[in-house]
C-alpha positions as CSV (number, residue, x, y, z in Angstrom):
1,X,13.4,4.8,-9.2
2,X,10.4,3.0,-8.7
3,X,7.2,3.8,-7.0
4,X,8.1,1.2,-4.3
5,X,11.5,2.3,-3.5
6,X,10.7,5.6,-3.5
7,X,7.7,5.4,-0.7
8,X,10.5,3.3,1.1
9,X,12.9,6.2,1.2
10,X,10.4,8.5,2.1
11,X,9.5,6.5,5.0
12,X,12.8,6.6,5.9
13,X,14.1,10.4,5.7
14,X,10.8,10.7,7.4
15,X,11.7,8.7,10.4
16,X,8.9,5.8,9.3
17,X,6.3,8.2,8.7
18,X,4.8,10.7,10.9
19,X,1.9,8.5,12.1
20,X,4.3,6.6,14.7
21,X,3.3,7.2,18.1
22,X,5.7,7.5,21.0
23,X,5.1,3.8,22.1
24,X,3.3,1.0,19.9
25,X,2.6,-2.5,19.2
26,X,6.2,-2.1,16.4
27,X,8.7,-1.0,18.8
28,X,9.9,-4.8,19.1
29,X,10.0,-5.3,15.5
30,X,11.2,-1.4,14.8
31,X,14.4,-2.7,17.5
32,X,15.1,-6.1,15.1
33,X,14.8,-4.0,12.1
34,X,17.8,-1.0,13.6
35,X,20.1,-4.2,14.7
36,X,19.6,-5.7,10.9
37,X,18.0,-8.8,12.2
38,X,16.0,-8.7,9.1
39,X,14.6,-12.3,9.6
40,X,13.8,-12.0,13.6
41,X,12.0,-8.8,12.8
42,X,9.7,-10.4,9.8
43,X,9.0,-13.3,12.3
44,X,7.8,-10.9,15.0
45,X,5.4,-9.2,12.5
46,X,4.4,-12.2,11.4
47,X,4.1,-12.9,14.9
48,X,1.9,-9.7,16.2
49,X,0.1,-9.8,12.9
50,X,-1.4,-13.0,14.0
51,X,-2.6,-11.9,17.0
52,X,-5.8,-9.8,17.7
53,X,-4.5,-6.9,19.9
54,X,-3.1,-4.7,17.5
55,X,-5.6,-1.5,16.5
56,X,-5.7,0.5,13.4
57,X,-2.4,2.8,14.4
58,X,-0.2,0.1,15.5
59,X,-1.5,-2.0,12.1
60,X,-0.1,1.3,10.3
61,X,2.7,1.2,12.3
62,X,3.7,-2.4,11.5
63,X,3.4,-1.9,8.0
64,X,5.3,1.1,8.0
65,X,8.5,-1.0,9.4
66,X,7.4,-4.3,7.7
67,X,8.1,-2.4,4.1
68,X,11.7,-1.2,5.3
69,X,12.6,-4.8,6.3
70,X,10.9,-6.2,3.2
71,X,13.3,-3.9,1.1
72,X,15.8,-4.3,3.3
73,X,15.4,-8.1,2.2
74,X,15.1,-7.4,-1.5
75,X,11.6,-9.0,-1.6
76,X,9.8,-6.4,-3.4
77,X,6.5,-8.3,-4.3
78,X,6.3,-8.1,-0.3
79,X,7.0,-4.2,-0.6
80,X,4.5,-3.9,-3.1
81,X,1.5,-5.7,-1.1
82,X,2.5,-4.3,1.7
83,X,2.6,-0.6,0.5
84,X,-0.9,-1.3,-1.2
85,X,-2.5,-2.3,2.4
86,X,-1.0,0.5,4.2
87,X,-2.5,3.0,1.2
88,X,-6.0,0.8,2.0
89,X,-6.0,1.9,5.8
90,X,-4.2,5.2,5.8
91,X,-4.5,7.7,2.8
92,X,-1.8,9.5,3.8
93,X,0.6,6.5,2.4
94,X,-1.3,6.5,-0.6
């Protein structure tokens, strides 16, 4: 299994990582992801990404889903970057 795939099911059996709050900036893109709207969700991180009201947690947070929907889409170069910024602002995804 590789490294990339392996974070990704740990992110999953671990409800998306413990560092998810009760409410945060995700919970939009979290909901696209758990209906399979795998292209809605992407656009709405793209979306919040661009904006500048998101702090360090909900960054994390976003992240955290972006990887499921990136391998949910098979686009692992997308996993891979992804899982490499989220290792830069939280050492406990590295």
């Amino acid at each position: 299994m590789s490294r990339a795939l392996a974070v990704v099911a740990a992110l999953t059996a671990l409800g998306l990582a413990p560092c998810v709050r009760a409410q945060d900036a995700a919970d939009p893109v979290r909901a696209l992801y758990r209906s399979a709207d795998f292209e809605a969700a992407i656009a709405a991180a793209d979306a919040l990404e661009a904006g500048d009201t998101l702090d360090r947690a909900d960054v994390v947070a976003l992240l955290e889903v972006r990887v499921l929907i990136e391998a949910a889409l098979g686009d692992d170069a997308a996993v891979d970057r992804d899982l490499r910024r989220l290792a830069v602002l939280d050492r406990a995804h590295a």
